[in-house]
GUTI-841561 format. One record per residue: residue number from 1; x, y, z of N, C-alpha, C in turn. Coordinates in Angstrom, 2 decimals. Each point is the difference from the previous one (the first is absolute). Example, Ala and Ser with C-alpha at 12.3 -4.5 7.8 and 13.67 -1.06 7.14 Angstrom:
! GUTI-841561
[1, [13.19, -5.69, 7.80], [-0.89, 1.19, 0.00], [0.90, 1.20, 0.00]];
[2, [-0.35, 1.05, -0.72], [0.82, 1.19, 0.06], [-0.77, 1.09, 0.73]];
END
This chain:
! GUTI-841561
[1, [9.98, 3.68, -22.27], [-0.40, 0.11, 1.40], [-0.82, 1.28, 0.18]];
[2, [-1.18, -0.32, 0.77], [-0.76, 1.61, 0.56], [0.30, 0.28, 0.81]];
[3, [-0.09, 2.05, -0.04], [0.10, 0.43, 1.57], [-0.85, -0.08, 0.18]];
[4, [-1.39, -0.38, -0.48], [-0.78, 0.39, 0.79], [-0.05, -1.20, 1.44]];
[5, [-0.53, 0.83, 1.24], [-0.33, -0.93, 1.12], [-1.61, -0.24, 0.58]];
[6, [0.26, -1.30, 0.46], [-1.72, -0.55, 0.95], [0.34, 0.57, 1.74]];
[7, [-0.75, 0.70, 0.51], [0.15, 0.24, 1.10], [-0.94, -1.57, 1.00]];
[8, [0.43, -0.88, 0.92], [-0.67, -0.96, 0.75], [0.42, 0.35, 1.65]];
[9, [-1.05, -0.82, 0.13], [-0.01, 0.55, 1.75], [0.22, -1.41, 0.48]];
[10, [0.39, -0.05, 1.22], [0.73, -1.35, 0.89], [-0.72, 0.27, 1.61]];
[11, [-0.65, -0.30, 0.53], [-0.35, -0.37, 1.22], [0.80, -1.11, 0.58]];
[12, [0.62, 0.91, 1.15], [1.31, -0.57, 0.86], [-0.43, -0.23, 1.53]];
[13, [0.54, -0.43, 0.85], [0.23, 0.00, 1.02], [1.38, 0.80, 0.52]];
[14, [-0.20, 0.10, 1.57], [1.52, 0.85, 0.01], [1.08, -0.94, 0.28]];
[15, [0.15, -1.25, 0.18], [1.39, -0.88, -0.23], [-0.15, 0.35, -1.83]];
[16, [-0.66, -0.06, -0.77], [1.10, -0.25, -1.40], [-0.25, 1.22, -0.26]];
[17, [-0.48, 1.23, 0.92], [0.69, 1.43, -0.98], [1.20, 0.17, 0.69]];
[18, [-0.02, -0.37, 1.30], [1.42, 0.00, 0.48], [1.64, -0.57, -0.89]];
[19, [-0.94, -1.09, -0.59], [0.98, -0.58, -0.77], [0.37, 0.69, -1.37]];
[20, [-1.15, 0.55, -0.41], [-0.09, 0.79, -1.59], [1.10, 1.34, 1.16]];
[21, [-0.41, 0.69, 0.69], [0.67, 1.21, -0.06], [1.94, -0.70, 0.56]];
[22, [-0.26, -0.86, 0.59], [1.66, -0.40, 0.20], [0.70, -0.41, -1.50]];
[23, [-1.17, -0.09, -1.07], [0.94, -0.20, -1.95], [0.23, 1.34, -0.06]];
[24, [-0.27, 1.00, 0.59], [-0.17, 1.59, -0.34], [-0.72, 0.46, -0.67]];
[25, [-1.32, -0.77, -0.14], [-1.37, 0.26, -0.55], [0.01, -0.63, -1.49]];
[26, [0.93, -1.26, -0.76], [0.18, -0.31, -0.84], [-0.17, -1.85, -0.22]];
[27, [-0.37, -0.06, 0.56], [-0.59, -1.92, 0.27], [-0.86, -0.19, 0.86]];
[28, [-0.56, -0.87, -0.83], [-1.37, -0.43, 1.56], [0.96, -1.42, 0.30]];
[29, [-0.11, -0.52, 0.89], [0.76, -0.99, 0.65], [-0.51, -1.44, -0.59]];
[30, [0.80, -1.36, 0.22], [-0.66, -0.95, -0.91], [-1.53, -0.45, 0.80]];
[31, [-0.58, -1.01, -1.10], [-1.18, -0.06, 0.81], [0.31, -0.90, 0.71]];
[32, [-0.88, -0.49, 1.10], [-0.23, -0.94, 1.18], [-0.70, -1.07, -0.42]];
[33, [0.86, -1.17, 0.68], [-0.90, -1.15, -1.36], [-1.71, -0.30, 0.60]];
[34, [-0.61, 0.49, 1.21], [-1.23, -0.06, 0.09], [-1.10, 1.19, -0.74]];
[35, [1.38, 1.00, -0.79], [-0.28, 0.87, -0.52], [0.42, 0.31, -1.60]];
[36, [0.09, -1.42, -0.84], [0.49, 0.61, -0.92], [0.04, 0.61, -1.08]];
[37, [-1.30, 0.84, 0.34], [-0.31, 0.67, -1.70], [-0.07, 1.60, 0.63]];
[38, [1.08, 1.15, -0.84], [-0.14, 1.48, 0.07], [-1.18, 0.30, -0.51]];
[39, [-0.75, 0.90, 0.98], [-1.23, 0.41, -0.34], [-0.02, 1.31, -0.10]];
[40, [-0.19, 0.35, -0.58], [0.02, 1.66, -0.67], [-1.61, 0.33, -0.63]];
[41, [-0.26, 1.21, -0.06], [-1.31, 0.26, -0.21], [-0.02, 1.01, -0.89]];
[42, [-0.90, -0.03, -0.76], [-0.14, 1.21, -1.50], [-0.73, 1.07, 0.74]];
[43, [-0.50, 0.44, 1.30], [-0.48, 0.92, 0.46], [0.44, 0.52, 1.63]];
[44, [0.12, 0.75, 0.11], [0.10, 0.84, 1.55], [-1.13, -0.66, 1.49]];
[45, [-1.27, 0.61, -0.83], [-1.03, -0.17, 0.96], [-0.43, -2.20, 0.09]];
[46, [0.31, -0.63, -0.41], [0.29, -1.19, -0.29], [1.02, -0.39, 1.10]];
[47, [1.36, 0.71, -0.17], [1.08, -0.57, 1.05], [-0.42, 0.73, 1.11]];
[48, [-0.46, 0.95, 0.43], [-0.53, 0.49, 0.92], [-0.65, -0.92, 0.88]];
[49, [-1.12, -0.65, -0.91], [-0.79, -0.80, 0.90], [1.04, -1.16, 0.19]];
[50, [0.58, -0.48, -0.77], [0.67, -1.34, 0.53], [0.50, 0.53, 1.06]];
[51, [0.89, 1.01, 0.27], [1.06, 0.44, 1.28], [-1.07, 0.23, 0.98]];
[52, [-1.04, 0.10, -0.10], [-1.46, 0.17, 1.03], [-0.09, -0.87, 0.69]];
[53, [-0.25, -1.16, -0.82], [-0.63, -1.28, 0.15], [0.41, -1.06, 0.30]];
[54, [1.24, -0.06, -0.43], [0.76, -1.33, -0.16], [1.76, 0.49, 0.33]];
[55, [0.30, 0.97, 0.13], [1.49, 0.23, 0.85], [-0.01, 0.38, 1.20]];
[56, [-0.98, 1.14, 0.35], [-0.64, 1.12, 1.15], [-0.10, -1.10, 1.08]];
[57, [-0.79, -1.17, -0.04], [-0.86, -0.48, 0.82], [1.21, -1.37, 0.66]];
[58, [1.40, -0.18, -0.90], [0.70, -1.33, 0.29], [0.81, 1.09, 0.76]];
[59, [0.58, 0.72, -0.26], [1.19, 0.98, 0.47], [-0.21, 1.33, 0.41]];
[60, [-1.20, 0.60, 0.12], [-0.49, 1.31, 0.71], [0.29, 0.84, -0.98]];
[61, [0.39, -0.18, -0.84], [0.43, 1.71, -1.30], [-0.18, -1.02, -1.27]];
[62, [-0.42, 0.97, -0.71], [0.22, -0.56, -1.46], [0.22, 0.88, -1.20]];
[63, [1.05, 0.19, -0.63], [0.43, 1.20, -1.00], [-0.09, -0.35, -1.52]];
[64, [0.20, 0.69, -0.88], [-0.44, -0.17, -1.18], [1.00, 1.25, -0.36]];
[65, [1.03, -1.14, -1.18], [0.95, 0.69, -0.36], [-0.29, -0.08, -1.44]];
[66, [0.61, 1.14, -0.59], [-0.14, 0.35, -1.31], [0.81, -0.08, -1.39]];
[67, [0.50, -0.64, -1.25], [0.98, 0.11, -0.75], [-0.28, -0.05, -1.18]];
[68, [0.88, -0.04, -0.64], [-0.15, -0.03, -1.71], [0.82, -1.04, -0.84]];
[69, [-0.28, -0.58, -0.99], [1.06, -0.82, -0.69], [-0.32, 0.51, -1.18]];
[70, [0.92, -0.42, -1.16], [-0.44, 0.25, -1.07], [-1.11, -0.70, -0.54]];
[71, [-0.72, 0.42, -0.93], [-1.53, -0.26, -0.44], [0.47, -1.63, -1.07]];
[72, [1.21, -0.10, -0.43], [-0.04, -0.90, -0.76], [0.71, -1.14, 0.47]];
[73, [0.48, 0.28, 1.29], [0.33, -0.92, 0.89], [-1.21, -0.79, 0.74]];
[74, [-0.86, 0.85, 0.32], [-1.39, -0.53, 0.55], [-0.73, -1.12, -1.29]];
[75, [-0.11, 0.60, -1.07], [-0.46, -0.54, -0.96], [0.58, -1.91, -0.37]];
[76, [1.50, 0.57, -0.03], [1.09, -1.20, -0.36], [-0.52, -0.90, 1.18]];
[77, [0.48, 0.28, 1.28], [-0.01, -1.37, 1.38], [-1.44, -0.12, -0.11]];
[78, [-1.31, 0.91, 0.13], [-1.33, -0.13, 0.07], [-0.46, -0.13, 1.13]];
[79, [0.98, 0.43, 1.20], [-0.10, 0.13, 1.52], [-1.24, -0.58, 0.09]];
[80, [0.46, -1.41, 0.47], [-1.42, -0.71, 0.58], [-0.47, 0.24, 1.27]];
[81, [0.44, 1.34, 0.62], [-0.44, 0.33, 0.90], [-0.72, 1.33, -0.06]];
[82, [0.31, 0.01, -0.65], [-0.43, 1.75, -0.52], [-1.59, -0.32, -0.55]];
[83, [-1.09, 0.02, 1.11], [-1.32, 0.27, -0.07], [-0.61, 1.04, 0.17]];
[84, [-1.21, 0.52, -0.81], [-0.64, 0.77, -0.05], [-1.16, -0.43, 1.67]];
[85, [-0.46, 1.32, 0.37], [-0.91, 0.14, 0.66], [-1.28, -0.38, -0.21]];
[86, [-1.20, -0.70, 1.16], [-0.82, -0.62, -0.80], [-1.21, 1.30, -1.09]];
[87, [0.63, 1.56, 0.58], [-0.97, 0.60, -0.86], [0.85, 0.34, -1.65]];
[88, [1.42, -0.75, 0.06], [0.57, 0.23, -1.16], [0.56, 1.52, -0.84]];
[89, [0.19, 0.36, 1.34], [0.48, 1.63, -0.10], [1.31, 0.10, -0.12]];
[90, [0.84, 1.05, -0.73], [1.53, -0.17, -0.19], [0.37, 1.66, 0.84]];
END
């Protein structure tokens, strides 16, 4: 097993950070079946814009939370959500 870790970013709304901070900042909540793929992002300025664009504008705020897993955990599942930005920046 590695220590090493992938840092990914999550563009939220504030019902499911509400829900992430009621795990005590340790689960994102399950998905919503009109929603069901975790989307996580290999860059900052990437979830930024999603929380801009596409959370900001349904619910008035949009946040962009930050975490880490292990690097060989990312590797193993292959987080099919875990996209790069379209300028492909990490």
């Amino acid at each position: 097993m590695s220590d090493q870790l992938t840092t990914l970013w999550r563009p939220t709304g504030p019902e499911e950070l509400e829900l992430v901070r009621q795990s005590e900042w340790r689960a994102w909540p399950p998905r919503l079946p009109e929603q069901p793929i975790f989307y996580p992002v290999l860059n900052e300025d990437y979830a930024i814009q999603i929380a801009r664009d596409w959370n900001a504008p349904r619910s008035g705020v949009g946040y962009v939370t930050r975490f880490q897993v292990r690097s060989d955990f990312q590797v193993a599942q292959r987080l099919p959500g875990a996209l790069p930005n379209p300028a492909g920046r990490r």
